[in-house]
N, C-alpha and C positions, 0 to 999 in steps of 0.2 A: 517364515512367509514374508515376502517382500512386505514393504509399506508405504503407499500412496496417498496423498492427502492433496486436495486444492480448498486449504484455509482461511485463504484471502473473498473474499466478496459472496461468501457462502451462507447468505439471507437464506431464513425459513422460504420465503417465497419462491425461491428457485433450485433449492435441495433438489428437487428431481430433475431437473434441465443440468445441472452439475453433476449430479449420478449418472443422467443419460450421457452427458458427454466422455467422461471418466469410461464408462462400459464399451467406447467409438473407441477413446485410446487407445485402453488395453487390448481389443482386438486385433488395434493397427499394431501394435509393438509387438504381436504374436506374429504377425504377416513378416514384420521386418526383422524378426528372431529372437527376440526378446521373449521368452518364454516364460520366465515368472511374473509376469506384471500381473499384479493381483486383479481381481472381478470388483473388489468393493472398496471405496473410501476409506481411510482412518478417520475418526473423528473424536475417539475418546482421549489418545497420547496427546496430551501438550504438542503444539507446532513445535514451541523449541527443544522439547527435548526430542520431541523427529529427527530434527537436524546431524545429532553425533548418532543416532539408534543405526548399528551395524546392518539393520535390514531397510536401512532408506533407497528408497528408491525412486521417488518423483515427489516434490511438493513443491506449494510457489512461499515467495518469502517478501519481506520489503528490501527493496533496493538499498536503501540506507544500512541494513542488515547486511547486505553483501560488501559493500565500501568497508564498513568498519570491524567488522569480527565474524561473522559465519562466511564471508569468502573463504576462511581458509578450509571450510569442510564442506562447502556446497557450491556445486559447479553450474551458471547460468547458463541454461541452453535455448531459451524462447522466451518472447514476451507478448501475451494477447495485444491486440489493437484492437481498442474500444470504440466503439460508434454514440459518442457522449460528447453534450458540450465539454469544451474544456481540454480533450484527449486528439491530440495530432499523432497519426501512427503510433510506433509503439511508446509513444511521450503522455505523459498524463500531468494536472495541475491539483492545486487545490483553492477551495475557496473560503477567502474568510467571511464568518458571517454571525452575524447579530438577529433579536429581533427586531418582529417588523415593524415595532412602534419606539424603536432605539433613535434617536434624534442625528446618531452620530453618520458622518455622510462619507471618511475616510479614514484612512489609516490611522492619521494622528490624532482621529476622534476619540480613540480606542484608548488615550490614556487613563491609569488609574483605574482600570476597568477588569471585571475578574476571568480569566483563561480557562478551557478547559482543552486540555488534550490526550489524544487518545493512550498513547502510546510513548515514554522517552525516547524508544527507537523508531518509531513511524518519522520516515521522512513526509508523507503527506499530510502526517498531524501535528507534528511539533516542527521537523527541521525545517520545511520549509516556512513556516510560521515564524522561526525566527529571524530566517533571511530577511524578509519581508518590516520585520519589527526591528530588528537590530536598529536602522541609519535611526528612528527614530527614539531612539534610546536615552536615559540623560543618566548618567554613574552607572551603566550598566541593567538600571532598571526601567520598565514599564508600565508592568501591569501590576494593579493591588494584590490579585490573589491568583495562582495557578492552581488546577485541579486535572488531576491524574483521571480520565473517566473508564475506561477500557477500550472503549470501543467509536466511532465515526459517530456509530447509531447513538450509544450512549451521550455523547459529548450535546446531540442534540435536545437530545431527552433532559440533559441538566437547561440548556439555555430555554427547553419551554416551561419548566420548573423553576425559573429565574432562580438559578442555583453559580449560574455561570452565566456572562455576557458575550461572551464571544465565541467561536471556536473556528478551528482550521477542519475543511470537510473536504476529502479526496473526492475530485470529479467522477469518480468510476463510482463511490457509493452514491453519491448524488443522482447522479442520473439512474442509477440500478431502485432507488427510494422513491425517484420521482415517475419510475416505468411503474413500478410493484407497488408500493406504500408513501403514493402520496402525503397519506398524512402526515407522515413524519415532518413534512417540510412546509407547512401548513404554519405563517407567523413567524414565518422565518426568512429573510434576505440576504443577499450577497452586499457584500462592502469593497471584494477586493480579491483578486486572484491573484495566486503564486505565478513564479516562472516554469515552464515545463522541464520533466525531470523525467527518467527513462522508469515506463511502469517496472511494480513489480516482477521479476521474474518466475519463469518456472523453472526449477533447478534440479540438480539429480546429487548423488552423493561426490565428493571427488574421488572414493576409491574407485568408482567407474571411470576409463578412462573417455579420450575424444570420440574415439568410434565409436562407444556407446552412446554418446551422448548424441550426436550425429543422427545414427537410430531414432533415439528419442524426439530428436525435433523432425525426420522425417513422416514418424508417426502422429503425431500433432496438427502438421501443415498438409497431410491425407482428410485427417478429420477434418479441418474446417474450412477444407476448399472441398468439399462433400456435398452436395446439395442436398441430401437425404438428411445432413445435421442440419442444416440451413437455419430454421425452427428452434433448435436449443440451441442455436451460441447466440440466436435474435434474442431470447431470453432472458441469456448473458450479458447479453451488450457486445459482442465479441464477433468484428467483421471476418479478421486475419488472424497469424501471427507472424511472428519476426525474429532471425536467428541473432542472439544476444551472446557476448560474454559477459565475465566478470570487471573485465577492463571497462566497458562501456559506465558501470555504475560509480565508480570513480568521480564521475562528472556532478556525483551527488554531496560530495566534497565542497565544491564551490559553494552550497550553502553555510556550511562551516565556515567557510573562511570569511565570509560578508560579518560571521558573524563575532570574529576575533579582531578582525580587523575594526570594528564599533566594539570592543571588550565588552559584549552583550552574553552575560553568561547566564541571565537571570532563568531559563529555561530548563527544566534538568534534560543531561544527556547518557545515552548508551556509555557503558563499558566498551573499552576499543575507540570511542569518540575521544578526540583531540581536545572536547570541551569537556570531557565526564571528567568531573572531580573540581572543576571552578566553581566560583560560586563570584558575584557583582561585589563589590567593595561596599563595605558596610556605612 
């Protein structure tokens, strides 16, 4: 049986606005010939081991994932456009941010101060995080302590825990937290916003070839120029979408490079990253 997942931004609060949507696709990819696309989510497989599973068939991933190592097994073929501060068409940022009684008022406040991020391979939690922190760097280092949290939400949940002082928070959970679950962000402010970076995609497997894929994003941009979905992608955050490659995320690189070029390595990086395996001069 085929296998579909949308793993990305899949808060308790909106599981069924993301089941209803998922149930619009699969119908549209039946219209447009697509005949196995499954009725129901995956949600128990790990995302990444989705990614090589010979029954992949549609999930979204991070972009910085497709730059450095799952390009070569997952083909981008759309990317939602968010109706969130922060997110310009299919571009999205992130925000750095402290609490609300943290004295510090910019970036360079933020020395000696302890990290939490989500993800080594999230471009909205760490890479671009570093782009951002790199020029201000002194021997490669910054911050006193980094901390691994899992998740956007998580990383929040340390800094109201004063477990962590900082984090990097992608605009699309921010506004999706601030639609749904206020509280999260409750004590908590913005210090600084990243440069815009192409969202996440939604990708299909590369044994499918372009006309498949083609398929796939025509059934997509059915559903959410539908006014009958209108309701669940408001839900989502999600006005449009936008046909994407793989070449597009490449642009996700530039943050890498801000960050070789300041030999800021103090962040860990993905396997397939140009920075995994550095480490700042002791």
């Amino acid at each position: 049986m085929a296998i579909a997942s949308l793993p990305w931004y899949d808060l308790p609060e909106i599981r069924d606005a993301t089941d209803q949507l998922w149930r619009a696709v699969s119908a549209a990819c039946r219209e447009v010939g697509i005949e196995f696309a499954p009725d129901n989510l995956e949600r128990e497989l790990d995302y990444r081991e989705q990614w090589g599973h010979p029954n992949l068939m549609f999930t979204q991933c991070c972009g910085y994932d497709v730059a450095v190592d799952a390009g070569r097994a997952l083909r981008a073929i759309a990317a939602p456009c968010f109706d969130f501060e922060g997110c310009t068409e299919h571009f999205h940022s992130s925000f750095i941010v402290v609490r609300e009684n943290d004295p510090a008022w910019g970036v360079a406040d933020l020395r000696g101060r302890r990290a939490a991020l989500n993800n080594v391979s999230s471009h909205s939690g760490a890479n671009a995080l570093r782009a951002v922190i790199a020029p201000f760097s002194r021997d490669g280092r910054f911050f006193s302590q980094v901390t691994l949290s899992g998740s956007h939400v998580a990383s929040l949940q340390l800094l109201h825990d004063n477990l962590v002082d900082v984090a990097c928070v992608d605009c699309v959970t921010w506004g999706l937290l601030l639609k749904h679950r206020p509280s999260a962000l409750q004590g908590v402010r913005k210090i600084a916003q990243t440069p815009l970076a192409p969202v996440p995609p939604y990708v299909t497997s590369m044994r499918y070839g372009k006309v498949f894929a083609r398929k796939l994003h025509s059934a997509l941009e059915s559903v959410m120029t539908d006014a009958k979905n209108r309701q669940t992608c408001e839900a989502m955050g999600i006005k449009a979408v936008a046909a994407v490659d793989n070449q597009l995320y490449d642009r996700i690189l530039a943050f890498e490079q801000v960050a070789m070029e300041h030999e800021y390595y103090e962040l860990p990086a993905p396997v397939g990253s140009r920075l995994s395996g550095r480490r700042p001069l002791a």
